[in-house]
C-alpha positions as CSV (number, residue, x, y, z in Angstrom):
1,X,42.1,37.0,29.6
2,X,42.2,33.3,29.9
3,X,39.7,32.6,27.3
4,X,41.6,35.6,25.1
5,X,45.0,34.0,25.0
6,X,44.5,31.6,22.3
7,X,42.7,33.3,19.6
8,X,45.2,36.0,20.5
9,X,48.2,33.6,19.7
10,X,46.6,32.3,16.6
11,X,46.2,36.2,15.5
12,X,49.7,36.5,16.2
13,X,50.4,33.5,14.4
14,X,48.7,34.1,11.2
15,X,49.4,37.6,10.7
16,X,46.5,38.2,8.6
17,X,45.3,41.7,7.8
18,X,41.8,40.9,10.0
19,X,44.0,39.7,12.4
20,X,46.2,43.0,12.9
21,X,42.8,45.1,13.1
22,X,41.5,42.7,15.8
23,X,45.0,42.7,17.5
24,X,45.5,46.7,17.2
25,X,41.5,46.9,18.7
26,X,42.5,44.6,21.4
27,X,46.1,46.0,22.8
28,X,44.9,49.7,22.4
29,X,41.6,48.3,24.8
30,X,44.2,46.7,26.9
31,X,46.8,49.8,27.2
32,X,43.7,51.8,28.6
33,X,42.4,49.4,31.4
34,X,43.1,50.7,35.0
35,X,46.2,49.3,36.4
36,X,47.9,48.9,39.5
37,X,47.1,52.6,40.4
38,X,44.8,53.4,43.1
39,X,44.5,54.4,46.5
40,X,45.9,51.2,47.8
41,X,49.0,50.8,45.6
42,X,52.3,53.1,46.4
43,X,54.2,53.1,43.9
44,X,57.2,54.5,45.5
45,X,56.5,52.3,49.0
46,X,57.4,49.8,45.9
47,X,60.1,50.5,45.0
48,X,61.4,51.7,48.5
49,X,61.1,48.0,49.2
50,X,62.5,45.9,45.8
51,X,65.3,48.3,45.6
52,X,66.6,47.7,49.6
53,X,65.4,43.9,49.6
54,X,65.9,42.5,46.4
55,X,68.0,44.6,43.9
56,X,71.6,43.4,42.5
57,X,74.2,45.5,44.2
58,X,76.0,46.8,41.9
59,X,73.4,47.9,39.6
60,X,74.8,45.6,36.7
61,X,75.5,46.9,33.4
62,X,72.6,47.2,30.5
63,X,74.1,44.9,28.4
64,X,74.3,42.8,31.2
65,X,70.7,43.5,31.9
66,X,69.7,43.2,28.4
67,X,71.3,39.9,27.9
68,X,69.4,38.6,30.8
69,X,66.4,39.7,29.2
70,X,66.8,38.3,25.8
71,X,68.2,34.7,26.9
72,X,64.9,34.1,29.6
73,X,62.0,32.4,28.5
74,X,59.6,35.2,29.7
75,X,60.7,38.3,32.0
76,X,59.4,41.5,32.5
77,X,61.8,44.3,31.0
78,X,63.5,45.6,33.5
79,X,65.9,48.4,31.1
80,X,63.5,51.3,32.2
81,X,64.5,50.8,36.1
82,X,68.0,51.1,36.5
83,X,68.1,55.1,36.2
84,X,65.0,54.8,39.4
85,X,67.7,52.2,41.3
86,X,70.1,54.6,41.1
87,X,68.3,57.5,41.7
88,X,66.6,56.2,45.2
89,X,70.1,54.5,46.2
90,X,72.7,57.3,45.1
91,X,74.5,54.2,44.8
92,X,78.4,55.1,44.1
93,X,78.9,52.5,41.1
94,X,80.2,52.4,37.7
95,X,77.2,52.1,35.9
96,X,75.1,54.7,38.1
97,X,77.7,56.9,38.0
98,X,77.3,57.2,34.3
99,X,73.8,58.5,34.8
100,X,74.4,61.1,37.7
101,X,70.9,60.7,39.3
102,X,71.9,60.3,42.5
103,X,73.8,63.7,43.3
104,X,71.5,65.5,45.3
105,X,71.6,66.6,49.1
106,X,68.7,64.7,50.4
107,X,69.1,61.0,51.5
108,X,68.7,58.3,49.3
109,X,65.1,56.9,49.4
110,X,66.3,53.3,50.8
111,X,67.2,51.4,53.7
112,X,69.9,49.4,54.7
113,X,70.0,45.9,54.9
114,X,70.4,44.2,58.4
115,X,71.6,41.2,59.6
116,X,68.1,39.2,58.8
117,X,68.5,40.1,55.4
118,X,68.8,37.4,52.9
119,X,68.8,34.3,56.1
120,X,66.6,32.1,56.2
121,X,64.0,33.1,58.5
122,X,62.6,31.1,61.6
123,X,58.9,30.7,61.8
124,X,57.9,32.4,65.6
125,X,57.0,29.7,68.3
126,X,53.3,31.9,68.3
127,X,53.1,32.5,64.9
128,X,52.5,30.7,61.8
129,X,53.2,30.9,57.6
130,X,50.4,30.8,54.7
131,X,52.2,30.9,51.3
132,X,49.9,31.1,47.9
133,X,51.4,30.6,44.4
134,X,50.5,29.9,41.2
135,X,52.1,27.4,38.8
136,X,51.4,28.7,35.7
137,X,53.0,32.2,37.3
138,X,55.8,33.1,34.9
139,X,57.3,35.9,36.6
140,X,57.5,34.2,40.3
141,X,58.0,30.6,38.9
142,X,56.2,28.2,41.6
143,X,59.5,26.2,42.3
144,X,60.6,29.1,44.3
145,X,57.4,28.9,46.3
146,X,58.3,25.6,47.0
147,X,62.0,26.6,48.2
148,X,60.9,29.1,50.4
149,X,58.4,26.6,52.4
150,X,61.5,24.9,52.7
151,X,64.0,27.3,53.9
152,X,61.5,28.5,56.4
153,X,62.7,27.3,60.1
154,X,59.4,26.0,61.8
155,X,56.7,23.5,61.3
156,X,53.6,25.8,61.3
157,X,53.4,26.3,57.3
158,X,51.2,25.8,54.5
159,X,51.7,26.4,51.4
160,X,48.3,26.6,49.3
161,X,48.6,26.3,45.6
162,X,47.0,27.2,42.6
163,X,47.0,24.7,39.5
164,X,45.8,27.3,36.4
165,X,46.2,30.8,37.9
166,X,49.1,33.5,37.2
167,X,50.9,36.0,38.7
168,X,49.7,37.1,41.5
169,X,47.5,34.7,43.7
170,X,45.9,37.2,45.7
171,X,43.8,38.7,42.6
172,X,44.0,36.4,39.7
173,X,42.0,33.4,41.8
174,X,38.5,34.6,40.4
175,X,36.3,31.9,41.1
176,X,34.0,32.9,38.4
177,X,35.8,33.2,35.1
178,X,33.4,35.2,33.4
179,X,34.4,38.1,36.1
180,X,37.3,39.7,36.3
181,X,35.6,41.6,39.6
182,X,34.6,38.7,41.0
183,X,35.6,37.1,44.2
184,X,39.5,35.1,44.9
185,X,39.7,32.0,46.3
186,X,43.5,33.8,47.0
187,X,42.2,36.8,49.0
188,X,39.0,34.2,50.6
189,X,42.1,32.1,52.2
190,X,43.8,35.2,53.1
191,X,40.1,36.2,54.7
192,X,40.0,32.9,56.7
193,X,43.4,32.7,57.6
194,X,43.3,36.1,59.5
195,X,39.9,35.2,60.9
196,X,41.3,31.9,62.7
197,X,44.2,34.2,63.6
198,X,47.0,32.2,61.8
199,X,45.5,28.3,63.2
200,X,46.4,26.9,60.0
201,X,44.6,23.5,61.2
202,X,40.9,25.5,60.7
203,X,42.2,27.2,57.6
204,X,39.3,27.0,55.5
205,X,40.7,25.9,52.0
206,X,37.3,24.7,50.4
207,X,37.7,27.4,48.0
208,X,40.2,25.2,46.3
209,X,38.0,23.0,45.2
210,X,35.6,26.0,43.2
211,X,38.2,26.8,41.3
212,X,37.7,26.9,37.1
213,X,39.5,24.3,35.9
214,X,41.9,24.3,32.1
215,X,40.9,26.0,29.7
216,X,41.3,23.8,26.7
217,X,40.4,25.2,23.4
218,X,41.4,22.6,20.2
């Protein structure tokens, strides 16, 4: 994908009639690759877990929503997922009471939030942190990453950071570019950390140092 992006932004760009066949041939290709689905993703663990820990409450209005949208520099659209919200909450609000998913008998598929929700947390006297982000990430900008370190109570934290990977640290770290299958320096940290059992002073980071460097294409 790295290497794809900029003939894919000049295709865009020009808007010739070769580049809308090599465009179609390329988004139809990407539409069928595998995603997230498999026997290790749960969709609805998912979104058990954004809609109790992170969702606005009260679901805000779609034009809200959509304004949001339009006025960020890039977001994921997130216009499909109210009707879900409202649905596993069975929230009693203005807006998902316009859509009447939530009146069934069964409990809502959510949990409530306690009193270490939204706090900042203190790191364990026993345990320890490892953070990994990516600053080219535009969905979980890398600033935040940064925050978080911060806000955590506790000296025994590291955050490890990527200079030219996206979203998602654990799996977009390939260490060979030309393979998309190939090892993470993201998930190889992960590996050592859980090896050394959290000692964050014989975290191996070497990985780090393996990592493909800009892609630069004049």
């Amino acid at each position: 994908m790295r290497k794809a992006t900029p003939p894919l932004v000049y295709g865009l760009r020009s808007c010739e009639p070769k580049d809308i066949d090599v465009l179609n041939h390329f988004f139809t290709r990407y539409a069928e690759s595998i995603g997230d689905e498999g026997p290790f993703f749960s969709e609805l663990l998912y979104y058990l877990i954004v809609f109790s820990e992170l969702w606005e409450r009260p679901q805000p209005s779609m034009t809200e929503m959509t304004k949001r949208f339009t006025e960020f520099g890039i977001s994921a659209e997130a216009n499909p997922i109210p009707p879900l919200y409202c649905s596993f909450s069975k929230e009693k609000s203005k807006e998902c009471n316009k859509l009447k998913l939530g009146n069934y008998d069964a409990h809502g598929i959510i949990f409530k939030r306690d009193e270490y929700w939204n706090v900042n947390a203190t790191i364990p006297s026993q345990a320890s942190v490892l953070l990994l982000s990516s600053k080219l990430d535009a969905r979980t900008p890398h600033k935040y990453a940064k925050q978080l370190l911060e806000s955590l109570d506790g000296g025994n934290r590291v955050l490890i950071t990527f200079d030219y990977s996206i979203h998602g640290a654990l799996f977009w770290t390939q260490l060979d570019e030309e393979t998309p299958l190939s090892e993470t320096c993201g998930m190889k940290t992960l590996g050592f950390y859980v090896k050394s059992k959290g000692d964050l002073s014989s975290l191996d980071k070497s990985c780090l140092d393996e990592m493909p460097g800009f892609l630069q294409i004049d």
